[in-house]
C-alpha positions as CSV (number, residue, x, y, z in Angstrom):
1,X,0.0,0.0,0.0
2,X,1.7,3.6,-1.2
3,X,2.2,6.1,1.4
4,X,-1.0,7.8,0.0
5,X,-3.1,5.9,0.3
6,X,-1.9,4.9,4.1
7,X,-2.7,8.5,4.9
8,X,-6.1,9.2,3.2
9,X,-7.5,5.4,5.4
10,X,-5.5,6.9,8.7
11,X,-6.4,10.1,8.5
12,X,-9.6,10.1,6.8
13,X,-7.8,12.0,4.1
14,X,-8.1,12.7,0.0
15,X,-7.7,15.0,-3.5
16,X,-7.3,16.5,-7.0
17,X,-8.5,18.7,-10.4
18,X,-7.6,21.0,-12.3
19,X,-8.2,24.7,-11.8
20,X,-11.5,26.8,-12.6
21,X,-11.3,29.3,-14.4
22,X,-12.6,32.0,-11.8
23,X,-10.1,30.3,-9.3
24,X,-6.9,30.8,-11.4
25,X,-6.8,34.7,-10.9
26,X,-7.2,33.3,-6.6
27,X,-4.1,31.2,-6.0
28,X,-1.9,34.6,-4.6
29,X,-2.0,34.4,-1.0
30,X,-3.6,37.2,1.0
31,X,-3.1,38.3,4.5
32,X,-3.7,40.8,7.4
33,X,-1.0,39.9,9.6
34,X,2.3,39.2,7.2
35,X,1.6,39.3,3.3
36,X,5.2,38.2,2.6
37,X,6.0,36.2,5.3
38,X,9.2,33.7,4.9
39,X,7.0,30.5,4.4
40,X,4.4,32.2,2.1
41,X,5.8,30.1,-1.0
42,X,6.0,27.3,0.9
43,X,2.8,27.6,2.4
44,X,0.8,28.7,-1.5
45,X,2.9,25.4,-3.0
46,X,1.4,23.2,-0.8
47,X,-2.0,24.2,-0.8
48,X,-2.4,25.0,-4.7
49,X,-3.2,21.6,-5.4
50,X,-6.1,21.5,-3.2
51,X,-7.4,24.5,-4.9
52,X,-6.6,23.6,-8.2
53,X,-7.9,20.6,-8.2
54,X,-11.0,21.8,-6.9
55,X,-11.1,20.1,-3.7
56,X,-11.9,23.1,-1.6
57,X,-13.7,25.8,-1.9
58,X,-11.8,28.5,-0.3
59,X,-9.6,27.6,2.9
60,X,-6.8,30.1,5.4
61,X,-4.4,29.0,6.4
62,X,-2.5,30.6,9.7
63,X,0.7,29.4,11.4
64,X,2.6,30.2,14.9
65,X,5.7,30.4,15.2
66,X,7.4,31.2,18.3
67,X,5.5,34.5,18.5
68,X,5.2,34.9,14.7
69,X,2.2,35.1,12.6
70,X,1.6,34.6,8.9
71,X,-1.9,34.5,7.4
72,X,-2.6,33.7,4.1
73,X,-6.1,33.2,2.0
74,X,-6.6,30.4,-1.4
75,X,-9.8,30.0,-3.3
76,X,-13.0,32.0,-2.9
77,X,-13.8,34.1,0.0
78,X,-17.4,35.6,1.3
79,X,-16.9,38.0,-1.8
80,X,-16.6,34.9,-4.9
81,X,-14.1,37.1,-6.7
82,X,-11.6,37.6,-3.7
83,X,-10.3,34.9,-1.8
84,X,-10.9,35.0,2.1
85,X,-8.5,36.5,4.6
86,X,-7.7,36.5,8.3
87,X,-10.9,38.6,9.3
88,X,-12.8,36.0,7.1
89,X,-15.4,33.9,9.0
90,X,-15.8,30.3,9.0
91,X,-18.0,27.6,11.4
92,X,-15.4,26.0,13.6
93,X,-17.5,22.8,14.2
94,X,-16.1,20.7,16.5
95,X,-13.2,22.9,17.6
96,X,-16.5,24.2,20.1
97,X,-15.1,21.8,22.0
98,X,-11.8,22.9,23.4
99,X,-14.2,26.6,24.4
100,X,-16.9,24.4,26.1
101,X,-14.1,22.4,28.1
102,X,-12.2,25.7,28.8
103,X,-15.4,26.8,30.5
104,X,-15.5,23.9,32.4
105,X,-11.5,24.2,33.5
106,X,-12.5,28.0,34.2
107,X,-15.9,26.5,36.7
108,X,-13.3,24.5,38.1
109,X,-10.8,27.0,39.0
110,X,-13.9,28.5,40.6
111,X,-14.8,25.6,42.7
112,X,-18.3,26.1,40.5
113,X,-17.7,22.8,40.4
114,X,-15.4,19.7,39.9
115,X,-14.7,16.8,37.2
116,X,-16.4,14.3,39.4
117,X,-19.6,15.9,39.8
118,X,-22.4,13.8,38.5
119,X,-24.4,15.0,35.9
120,X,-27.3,14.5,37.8
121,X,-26.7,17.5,40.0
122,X,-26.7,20.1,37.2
123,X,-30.0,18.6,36.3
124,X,-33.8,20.1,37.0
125,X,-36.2,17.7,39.6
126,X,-38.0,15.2,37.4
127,X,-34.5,14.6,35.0
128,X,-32.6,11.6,35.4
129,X,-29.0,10.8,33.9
130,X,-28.9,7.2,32.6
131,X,-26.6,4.7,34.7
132,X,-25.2,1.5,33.9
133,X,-23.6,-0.9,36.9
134,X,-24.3,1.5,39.1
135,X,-21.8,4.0,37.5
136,X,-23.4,7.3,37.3
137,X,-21.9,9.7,34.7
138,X,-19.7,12.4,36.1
139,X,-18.4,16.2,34.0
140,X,-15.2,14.0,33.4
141,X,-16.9,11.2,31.1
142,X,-18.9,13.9,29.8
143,X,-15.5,15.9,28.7
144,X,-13.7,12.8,27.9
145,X,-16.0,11.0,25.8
146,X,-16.6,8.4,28.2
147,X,-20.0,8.7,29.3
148,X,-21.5,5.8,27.2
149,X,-23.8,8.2,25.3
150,X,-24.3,7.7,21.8
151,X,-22.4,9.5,19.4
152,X,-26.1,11.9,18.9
153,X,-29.2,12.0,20.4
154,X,-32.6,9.5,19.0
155,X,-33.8,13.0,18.9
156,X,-31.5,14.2,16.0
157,X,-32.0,10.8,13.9
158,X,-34.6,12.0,11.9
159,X,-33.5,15.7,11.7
160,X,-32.9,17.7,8.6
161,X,-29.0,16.8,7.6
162,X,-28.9,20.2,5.8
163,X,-29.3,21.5,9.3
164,X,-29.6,18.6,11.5
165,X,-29.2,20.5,15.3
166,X,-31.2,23.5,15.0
167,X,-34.5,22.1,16.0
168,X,-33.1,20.4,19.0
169,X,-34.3,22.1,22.2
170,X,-34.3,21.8,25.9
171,X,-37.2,19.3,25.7
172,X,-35.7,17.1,23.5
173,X,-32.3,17.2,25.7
174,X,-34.2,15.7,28.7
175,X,-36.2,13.4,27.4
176,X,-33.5,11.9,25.6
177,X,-31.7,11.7,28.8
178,X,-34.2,10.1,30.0
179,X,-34.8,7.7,27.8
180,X,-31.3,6.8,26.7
181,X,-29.9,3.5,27.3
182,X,-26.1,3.3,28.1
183,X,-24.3,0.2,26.7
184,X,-21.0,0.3,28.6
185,X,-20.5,1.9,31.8
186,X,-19.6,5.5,32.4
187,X,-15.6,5.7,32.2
188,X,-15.3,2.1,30.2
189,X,-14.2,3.1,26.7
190,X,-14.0,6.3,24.7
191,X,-16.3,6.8,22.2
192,X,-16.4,10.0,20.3
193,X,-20.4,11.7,21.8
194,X,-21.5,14.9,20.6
195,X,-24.2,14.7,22.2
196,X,-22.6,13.9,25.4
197,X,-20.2,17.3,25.1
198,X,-23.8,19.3,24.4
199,X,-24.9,17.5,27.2
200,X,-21.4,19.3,29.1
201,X,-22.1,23.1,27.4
202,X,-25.7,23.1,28.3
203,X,-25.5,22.0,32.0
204,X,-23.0,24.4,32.5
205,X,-24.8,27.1,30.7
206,X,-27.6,26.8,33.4
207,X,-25.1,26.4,35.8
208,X,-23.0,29.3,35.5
209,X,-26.3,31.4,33.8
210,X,-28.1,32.8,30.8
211,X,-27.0,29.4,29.2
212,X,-24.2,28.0,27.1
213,X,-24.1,31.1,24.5
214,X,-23.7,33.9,27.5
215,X,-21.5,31.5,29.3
216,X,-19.0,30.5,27.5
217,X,-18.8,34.4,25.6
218,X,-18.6,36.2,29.2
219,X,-15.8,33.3,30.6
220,X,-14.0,32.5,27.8
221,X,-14.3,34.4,24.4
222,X,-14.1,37.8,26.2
223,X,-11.3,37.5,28.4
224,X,-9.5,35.9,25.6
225,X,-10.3,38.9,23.6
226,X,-11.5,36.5,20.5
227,X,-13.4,39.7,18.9
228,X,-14.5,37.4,16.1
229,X,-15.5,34.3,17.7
230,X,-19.2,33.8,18.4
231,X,-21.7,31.2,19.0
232,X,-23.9,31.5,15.4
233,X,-23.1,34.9,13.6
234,X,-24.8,38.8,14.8
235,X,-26.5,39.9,11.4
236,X,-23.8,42.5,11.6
237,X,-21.3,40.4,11.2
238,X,-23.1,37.7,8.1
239,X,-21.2,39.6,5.2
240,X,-17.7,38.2,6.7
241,X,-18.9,35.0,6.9
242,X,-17.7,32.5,4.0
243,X,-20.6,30.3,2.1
244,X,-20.3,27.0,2.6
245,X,-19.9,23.7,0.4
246,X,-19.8,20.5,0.6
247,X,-17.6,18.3,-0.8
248,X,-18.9,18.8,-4.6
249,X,-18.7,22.2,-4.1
250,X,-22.4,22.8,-4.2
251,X,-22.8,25.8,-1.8
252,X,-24.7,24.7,1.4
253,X,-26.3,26.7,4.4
254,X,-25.2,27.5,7.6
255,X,-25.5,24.9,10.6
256,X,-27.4,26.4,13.5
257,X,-27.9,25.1,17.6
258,X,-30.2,25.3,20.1
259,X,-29.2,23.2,23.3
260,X,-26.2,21.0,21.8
261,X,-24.5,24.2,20.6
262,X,-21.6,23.3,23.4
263,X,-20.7,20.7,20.9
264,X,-20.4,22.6,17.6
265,X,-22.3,26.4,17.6
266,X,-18.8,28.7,17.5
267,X,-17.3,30.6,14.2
268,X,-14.7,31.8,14.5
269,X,-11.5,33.6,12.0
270,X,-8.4,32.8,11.7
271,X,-6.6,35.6,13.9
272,X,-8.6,34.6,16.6
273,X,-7.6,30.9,16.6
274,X,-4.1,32.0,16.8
275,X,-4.5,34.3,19.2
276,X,-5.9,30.8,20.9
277,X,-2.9,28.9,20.6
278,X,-0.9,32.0,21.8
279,X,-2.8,31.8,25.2
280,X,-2.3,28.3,24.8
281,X,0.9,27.9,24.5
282,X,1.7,31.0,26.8
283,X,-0.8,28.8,29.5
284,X,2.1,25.6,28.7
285,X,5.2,28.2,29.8
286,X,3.3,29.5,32.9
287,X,2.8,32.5,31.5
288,X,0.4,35.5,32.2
289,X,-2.6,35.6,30.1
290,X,-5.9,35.1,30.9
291,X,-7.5,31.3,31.6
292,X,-3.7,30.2,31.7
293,X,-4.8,28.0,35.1
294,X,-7.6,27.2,33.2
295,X,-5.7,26.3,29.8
296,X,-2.9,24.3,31.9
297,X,-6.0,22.3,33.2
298,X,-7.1,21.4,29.7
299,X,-3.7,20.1,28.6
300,X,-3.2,17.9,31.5
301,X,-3.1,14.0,29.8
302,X,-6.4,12.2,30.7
303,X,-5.8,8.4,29.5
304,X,-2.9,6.3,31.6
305,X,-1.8,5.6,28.6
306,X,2.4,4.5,27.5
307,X,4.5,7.3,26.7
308,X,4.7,8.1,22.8
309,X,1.0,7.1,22.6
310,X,-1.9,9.2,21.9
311,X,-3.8,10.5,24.6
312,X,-6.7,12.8,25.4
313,X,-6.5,16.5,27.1
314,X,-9.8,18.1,28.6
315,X,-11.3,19.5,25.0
316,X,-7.8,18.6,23.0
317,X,-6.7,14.7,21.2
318,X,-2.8,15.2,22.1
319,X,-0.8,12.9,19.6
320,X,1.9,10.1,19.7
321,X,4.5,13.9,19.0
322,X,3.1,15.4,22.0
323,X,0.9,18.0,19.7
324,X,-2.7,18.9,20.5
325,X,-4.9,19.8,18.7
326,X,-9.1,19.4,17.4
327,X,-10.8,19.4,14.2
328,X,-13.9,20.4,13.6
329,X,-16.8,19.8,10.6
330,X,-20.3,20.8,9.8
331,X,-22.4,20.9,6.4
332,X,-20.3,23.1,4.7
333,X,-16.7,23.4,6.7
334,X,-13.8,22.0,8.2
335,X,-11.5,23.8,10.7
336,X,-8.3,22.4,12.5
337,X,-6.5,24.2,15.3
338,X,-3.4,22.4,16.9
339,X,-0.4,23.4,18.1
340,X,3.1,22.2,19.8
341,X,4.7,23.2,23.2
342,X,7.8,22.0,22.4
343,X,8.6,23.7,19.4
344,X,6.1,26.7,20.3
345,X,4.8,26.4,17.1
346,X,1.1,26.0,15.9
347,X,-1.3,25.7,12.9
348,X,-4.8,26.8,12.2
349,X,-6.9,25.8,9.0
350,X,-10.1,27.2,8.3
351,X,-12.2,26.5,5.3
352,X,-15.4,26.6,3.6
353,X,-15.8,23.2,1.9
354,X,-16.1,20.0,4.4
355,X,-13.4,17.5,3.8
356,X,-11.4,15.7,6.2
357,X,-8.3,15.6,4.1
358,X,-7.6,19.0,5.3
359,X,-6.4,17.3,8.6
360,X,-3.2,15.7,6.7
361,X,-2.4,19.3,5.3
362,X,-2.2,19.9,9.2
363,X,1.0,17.9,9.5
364,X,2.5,19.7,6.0
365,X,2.4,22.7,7.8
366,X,4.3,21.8,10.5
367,X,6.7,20.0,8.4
368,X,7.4,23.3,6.4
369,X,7.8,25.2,9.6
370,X,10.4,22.4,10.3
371,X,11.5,23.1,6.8
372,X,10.8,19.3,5.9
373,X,7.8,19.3,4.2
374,X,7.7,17.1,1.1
375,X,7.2,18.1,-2.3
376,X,3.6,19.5,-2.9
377,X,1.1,16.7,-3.5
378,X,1.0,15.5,-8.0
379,X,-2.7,14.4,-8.1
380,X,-4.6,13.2,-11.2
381,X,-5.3,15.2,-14.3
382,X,-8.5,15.7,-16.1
383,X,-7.2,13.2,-18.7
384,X,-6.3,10.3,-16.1
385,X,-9.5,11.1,-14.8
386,X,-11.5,10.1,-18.4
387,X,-8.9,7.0,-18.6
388,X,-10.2,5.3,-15.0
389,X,-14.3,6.2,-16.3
390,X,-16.0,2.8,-17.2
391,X,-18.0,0.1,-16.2
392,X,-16.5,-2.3,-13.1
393,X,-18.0,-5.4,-11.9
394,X,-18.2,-5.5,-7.6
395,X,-19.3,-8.9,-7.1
396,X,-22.1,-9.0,-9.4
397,X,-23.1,-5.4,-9.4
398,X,-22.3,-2.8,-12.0
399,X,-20.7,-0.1,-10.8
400,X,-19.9,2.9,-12.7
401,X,-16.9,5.7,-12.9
402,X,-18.0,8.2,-14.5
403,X,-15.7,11.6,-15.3
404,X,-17.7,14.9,-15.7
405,X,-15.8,18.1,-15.8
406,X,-13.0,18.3,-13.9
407,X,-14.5,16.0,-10.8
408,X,-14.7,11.8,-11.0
409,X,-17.5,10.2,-9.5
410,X,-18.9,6.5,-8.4
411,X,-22.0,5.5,-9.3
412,X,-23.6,1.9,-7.6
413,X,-27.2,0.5,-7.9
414,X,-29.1,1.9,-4.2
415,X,-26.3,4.6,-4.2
416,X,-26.1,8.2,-4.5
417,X,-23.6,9.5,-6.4
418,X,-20.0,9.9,-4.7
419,X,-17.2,12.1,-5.7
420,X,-13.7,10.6,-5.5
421,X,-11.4,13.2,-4.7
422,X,-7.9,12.6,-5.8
423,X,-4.9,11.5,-3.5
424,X,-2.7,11.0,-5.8
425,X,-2.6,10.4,-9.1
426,X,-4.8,7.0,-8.9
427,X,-6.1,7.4,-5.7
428,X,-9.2,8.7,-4.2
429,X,-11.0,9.9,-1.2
430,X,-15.3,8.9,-0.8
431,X,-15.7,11.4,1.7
432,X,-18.9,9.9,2.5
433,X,-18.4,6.5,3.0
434,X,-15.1,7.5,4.5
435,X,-13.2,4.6,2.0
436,X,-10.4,5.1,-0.8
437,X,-10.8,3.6,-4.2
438,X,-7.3,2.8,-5.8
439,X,-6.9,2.2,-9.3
440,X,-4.6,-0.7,-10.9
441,X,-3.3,-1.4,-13.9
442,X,-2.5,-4.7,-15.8
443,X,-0.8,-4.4,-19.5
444,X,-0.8,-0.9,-19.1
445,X,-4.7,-0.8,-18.9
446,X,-6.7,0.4,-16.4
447,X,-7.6,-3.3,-15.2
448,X,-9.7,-3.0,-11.7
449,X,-11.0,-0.2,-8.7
450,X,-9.7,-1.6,-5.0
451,X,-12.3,0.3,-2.5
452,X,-10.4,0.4,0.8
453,X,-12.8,0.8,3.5
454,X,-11.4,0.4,7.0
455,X,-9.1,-3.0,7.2
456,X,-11.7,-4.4,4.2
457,X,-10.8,-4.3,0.2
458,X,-13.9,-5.2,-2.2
459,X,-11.9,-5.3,-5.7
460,X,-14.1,-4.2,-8.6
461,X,-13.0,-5.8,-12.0
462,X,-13.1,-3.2,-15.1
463,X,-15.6,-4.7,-17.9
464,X,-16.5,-1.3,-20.3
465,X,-14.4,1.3,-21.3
């Protein structure tokens, strides 16, 4: 298996196309903070191909760097004919996490209360928390995804997937509470639960008071300064905000919350989520900002896990290097914040197309702030893209590759179309079934598709040009 396509099945990862022509004109970098920074060619080489082959709408890229800042902008911003900048706005997703975990650090440090509380105490009369074995869950399975709670509510399975968590309210919260039924004890196994860390930012919100949009803004975003970090957008500020697509670019709308917005309601711009990783990493050096007590809480290690293995902070993953960091994704975007306290270095990606393959051009960056990143990524061209369309046989069932444009797509009996962005140049990422499909050759012929989902491979056999 190629290095590629180890990284798109690890890291959830994929891409390439060639160029629009409303994006060529794009490709110069912009930026508020240092327009000719020392790694801006480094920085434009590496992300051109993600551009260029259409694989994101419009992205920024920021990086830290022992005090430094460069900001630069690809692709379309909020205006289509200008790409975004540092001031331009994007939904975070998950990255909500690390300020809904920092307002619990911050409750701590106020003996508000303490990792151990059970849930059940922040709860109204009549609302139970679900137990199993007698284990009740506690603020610390809530923050470290070890409550047992399902990854989302029964309540959100039959919601709107353009906008799945606006329509879920208080009511819905507790009766879900109420009537969900745990499957492993509280503090057995992690298991990644957005609705468990909504859970978290809405019993605090009632907690501290005014709920999880007035906490977390009056406890964390303010004294951080984050001037353009909010939970949903003011009207005011709509116009900076970039439009969102999905992973065939199709523009998509915003993703709003009601009482899970603990688990993915902040946007955010890129100068802010520096300015986070500067408080961050000041918070690592027992410096003076604000939160830094709470901040040094939050990067404690969690697990008792071996040393060079990955491990969990309160709010941050912290990887086998050491680094922390979060992604984040909703309809239409995909963000990444991380950063290093050994090197003092961090990186920040923010961009308005949802695809997790932005997570691997996380580790680039830090490679060319090592000054080691390899050479920009060679994906497929348009024309290798017309020589994999055909017909394949998958056990039986047709299944068709079919080139249109400058995109390549799957089609499958009972199957909605999927785009396979490029890897490599005969590699490809199915965002949505979260699965590469590898293309080999026998007598210099395209000869069979290799769909690599997980630790399965389901070979497809080529039959029609």
């Amino acid at each position: 298996m190629s290095r590629a396509l180890v990284l798109a099945v690890t890291l959830a990862a994929g891409c390439h196309h060639a160029k629009p022509a409303n994006v060529v004109d794009k490709l110069q970098p912009t930026s508020d903070a240092d327009p000719d920074g020392p790694h801006r060619a480094a920085i434009t080489a590496q992300v051109k191909p993600y551009v260029d082959s259409e694989i994101v709408n419009g992205i920024v890229v920021g990086i830290y760097d022992a005090g430094k800042r460069e900001i630069y902008g690809f692709g379309r911003g909020p205006d289509p004919q200008k790409p975004p900048d540092g001031k331009t706005l994007y939904e975070i997703g998950s990255v909500t996490k690390v300020f809904t975990l920092l307002l619990l650090a911050d409750a701590i440090q106020r003996k508000l209360v303490d990792l151990d509380t059970p849930l059940s105490e922040l709860l109204p009369p009549g609302v139970t928390a679900p137990i199993k074995d007698k284990v009740a869950i506690t603020l610390r399975h809530l923050a470290l995804h070890t409550s047992g709670l399902p990854r989302i509510p029964q309540g959100l399975m039959q919601a709107d997937p353009l906008d799945p968590y606006a329509k879920y309210n208080e009511e819905a919260l507790y009766r879900d509470l109420v009537h969900t039924a745990l499957t492993v004890s509280p503090g057995e196994r992690v298991e990644y639960s957005n609705f468990g860390a909504g859970v978290l930012g809405f019993v605090l919100g009632k907690k501290l008071g005014g709920g999880y949009a007035a906490a977390v803004a009056a406890r964390v975003i303010q004294p951080l300064g984050l001037a353009s970090t909010f939970v949903g957008v003011p009207p005011g500020e709509v116009k900076r905000r970039a439009v969102g697509t999905d992973e065939d670019l199709a523009t998509v709308g915003p993703w709003r919350f009601d009482a899970l917005a603990g688990a993915g309601a902040i946007n955010s711009d890129v100068r802010d989520q520096l300015a986070l990783v500067e408080a961050e990493l000041d918070a690592a050096s027992g410096g003076t900002l604000p939160l830094r007590h709470a901040m040094k809480l939050t990067q404690e290690p969690q697990l008792d896990v071996s040393a060079g293995v990955a491990n969990e902070g309160l709010g941050w993953q912290i990887d086998r290097r050491g680094r922390y960091w979060h992604n984040g994704a909703t309809g239409g975007y995909h963000a990444f914040v991380g950063f290093d306290v050994k090197t003092r270095r961090g990186v920040v990606i923010l961009a308005s197309t949802q695809v997790t393959l932005l997570d691997h051009l996380a580790d680039t960056l830090y490679d060319v702030l090592d000054g080691s990143a390899p050479p920009p990524a060679k994906l497929a061209t348009a024309a290798q893209d017309a020589e994999y369309a055909g017909t394949y046989d998958l056990g039986g069932e047709k299944v068709a590759i079919v080139a249109s444009g400058q995109r390549l797509y799957v089609e499958g009996r009972g199957e909605p179309r999927h785009r396979l962005i490029p890897i490599s140049d005969h590699e490809f990422w199915i965002e949505a079934l979260q699965a590469v499909a590898a293309f080999e050759r026998a007598d210099d012929k395209i000869a069979r598709v290799v769909f690599v989902i997980g630790d399965k491979q389901l070979a497809a056999t080529r039959v029609t040009e």
